[in-house]
C-alpha positions in Angstrom: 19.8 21.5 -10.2 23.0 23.2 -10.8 25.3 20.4 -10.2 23.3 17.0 -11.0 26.2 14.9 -11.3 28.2 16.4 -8.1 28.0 14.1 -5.1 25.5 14.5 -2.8 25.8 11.4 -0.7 28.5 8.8 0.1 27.3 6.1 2.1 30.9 5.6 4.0 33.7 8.1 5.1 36.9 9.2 3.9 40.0 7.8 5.0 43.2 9.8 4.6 47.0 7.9 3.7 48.8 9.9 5.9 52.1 8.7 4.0 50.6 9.4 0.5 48.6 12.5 1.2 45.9 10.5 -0.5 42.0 10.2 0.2 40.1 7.2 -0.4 36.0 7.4 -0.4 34.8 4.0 0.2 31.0 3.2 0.0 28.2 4.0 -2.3 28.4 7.4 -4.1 25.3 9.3 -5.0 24.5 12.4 -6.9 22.1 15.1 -6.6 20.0 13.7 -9.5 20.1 10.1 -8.2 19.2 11.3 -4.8 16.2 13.4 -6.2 15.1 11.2 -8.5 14.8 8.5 -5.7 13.0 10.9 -3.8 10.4 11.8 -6.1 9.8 8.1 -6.8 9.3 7.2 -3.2 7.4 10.9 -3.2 5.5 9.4 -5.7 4.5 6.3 -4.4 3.3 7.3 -1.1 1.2 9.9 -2.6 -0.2 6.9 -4.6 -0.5 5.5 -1.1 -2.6 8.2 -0.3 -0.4 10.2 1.8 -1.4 14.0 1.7 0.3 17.4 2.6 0.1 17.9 6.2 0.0 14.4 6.9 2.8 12.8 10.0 5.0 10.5 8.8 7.4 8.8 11.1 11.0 7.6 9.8 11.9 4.6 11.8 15.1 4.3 10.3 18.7 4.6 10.9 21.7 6.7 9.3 21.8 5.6 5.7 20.6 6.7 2.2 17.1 5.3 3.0 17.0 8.0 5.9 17.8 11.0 3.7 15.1 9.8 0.8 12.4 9.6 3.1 13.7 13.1 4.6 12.9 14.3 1.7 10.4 12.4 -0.3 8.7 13.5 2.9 9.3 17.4 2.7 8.7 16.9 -1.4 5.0 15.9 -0.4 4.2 18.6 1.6 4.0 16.2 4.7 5.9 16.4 8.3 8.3 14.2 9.2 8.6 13.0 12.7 12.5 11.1 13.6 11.9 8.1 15.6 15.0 6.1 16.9 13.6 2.1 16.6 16.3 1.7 19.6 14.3 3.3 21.8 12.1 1.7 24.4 8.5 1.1 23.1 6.8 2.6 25.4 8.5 5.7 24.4 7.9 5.1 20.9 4.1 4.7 21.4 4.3 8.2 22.8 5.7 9.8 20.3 3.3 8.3 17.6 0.1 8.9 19.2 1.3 12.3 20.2 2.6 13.7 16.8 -0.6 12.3 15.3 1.4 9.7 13.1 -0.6 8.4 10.1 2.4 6.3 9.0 5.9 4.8 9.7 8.5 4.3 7.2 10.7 1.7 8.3 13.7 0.1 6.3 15.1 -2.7 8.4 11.6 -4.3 9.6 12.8 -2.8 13.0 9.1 -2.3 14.4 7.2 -4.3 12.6 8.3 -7.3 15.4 7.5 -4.7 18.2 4.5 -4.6 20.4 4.0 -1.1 20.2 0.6 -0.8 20.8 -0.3 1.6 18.2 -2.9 1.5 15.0 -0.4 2.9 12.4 0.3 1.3 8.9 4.2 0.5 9.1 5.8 0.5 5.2 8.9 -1.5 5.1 9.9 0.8 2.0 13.4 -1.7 1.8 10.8 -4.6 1.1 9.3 -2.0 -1.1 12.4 -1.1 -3.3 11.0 -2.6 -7.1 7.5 -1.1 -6.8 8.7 2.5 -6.1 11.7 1.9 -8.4 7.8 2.0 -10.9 7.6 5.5 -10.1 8.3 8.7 -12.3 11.4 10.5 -11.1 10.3 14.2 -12.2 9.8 16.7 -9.6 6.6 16.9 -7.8 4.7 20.1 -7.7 3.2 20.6 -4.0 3.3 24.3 -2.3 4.4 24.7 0.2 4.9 27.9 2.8 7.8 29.0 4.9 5.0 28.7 8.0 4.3 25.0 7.2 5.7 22.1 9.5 8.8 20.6 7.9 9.3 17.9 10.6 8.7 17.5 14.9 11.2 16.6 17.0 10.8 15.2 20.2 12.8 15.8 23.4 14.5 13.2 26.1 11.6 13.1 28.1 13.7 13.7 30.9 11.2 15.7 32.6 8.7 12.8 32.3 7.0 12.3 28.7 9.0 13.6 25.2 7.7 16.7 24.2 7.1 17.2 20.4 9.1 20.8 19.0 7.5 21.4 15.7 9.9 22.7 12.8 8.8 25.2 10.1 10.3 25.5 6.9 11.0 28.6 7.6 13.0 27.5 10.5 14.6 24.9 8.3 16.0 27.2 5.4 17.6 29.3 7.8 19.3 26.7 9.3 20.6 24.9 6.1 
C-alpha cells in the first residue's frame, strides 16, 4: 500500500553486462497494485465459486505469476493452501489431496486435468479462466483472519513411506517473511 507502483514481480531474471556495468530485466514486470488487484479478482471469483475460509485449496502450478496470485488470492480468502508439484507421480498426488482434505485444485497449465488421479476434486484451469475473473472487482476483501489460522500445508518427501502434511499458521508465516 505504500509503494503501489514499486515492482513486486518480474516474471524473468536479471542479467548483468559485465563490460557496461549494466543490468537488464527481461520479462513481464508487475507492481504491488497489479499483483493485488489480480489477487482480489481471482479472491473474488472463487468466493463466487463458493470457496469459504478454512477451505484446502491445492495449487497445481508451477513457478510463475499465476503461482503467486493464487498464493495469495488464497490467503486473502481466509482459505489454506496446499503446494502440489503436477510432476510428481500420481499416486503421490492422490495422497496428498485426500489427505489435506482438498476441496479444490487450481491448476494453470491443464497439467492434471489429463491425469488419472483418482480423486473427486473440482480442478479450475484458472489460465482457461483468465476473462471471467478479469469480471471481478479488484478492491480488497475483508475476511479475518487470526495469527493461529492455517495459512497453507506442506507435505514432506515421503521418504519414510507416505508424505506427511506440516500445517503452517499465519503466525508461523509472518515471522518468517
Amino acid at each position: 500500500e505504500k509503494t503501489p507502483e514499486a515492482i513486486a514481480l518480474s516474471t524473468d531474471h536479471i542479467f548483468s553486462d559485465n563490460v557496461l556495468s549494466q543490468f537488464f530485466l527481461t520479462g513481464q514486470l508487475w507492481t504491488y497494485q497489479q499483483l493485488n488487484n489480480r489477487a482480489n479478482q481471482l479472491a473474488r471469483y472463487l468466493s463466487a465459486n463458493s470457496v469459504q475460509p478454512g477451505d484446502r485449496i491445492a495449487l497445481a502450478i508451477g513457478r510463475s505469476v499465476n503461482l503467486v496470485i493464487a498464493i495469495l488470492a488464497t490467503l486473502k480468502l481466509g482459505a489454506i493452501y496446499v503446494p502440489l508439484d503436477p510432476t510428481h507421480p500420481s499416486l503421490r498426488l492422490a495422497h496428498i489431496l485426500q489427505d489435506s482434505q482438498a476441496t479444490l485444485i487450481l491448476d494453470s497449465e491443464a497439467s492434471l486435468k489429463a491425469r488419472d488421479l483418482d480423486v473427486d476434486i473440482p480442478i479450475l484451469d484458472i489460465k482457461n479462466q483468465a476473462a471471467e475473473i478479469d469480471q471481478y472487482a479488484t478492491e480488497n476483501l475483508s475476511v479475518a483472519v487470526n495469527p493461529q489460522d492455517l495459512a497453507y500445508i506442506i507435505y514432506t518427501s515421503g521418504s519414510t513411506g507416505k508424505p506427511k502434511g506440516v500445517p503452517i499458521r499465519h503466525q508461523s508465516l509472518v515471522n518468517l517473511l
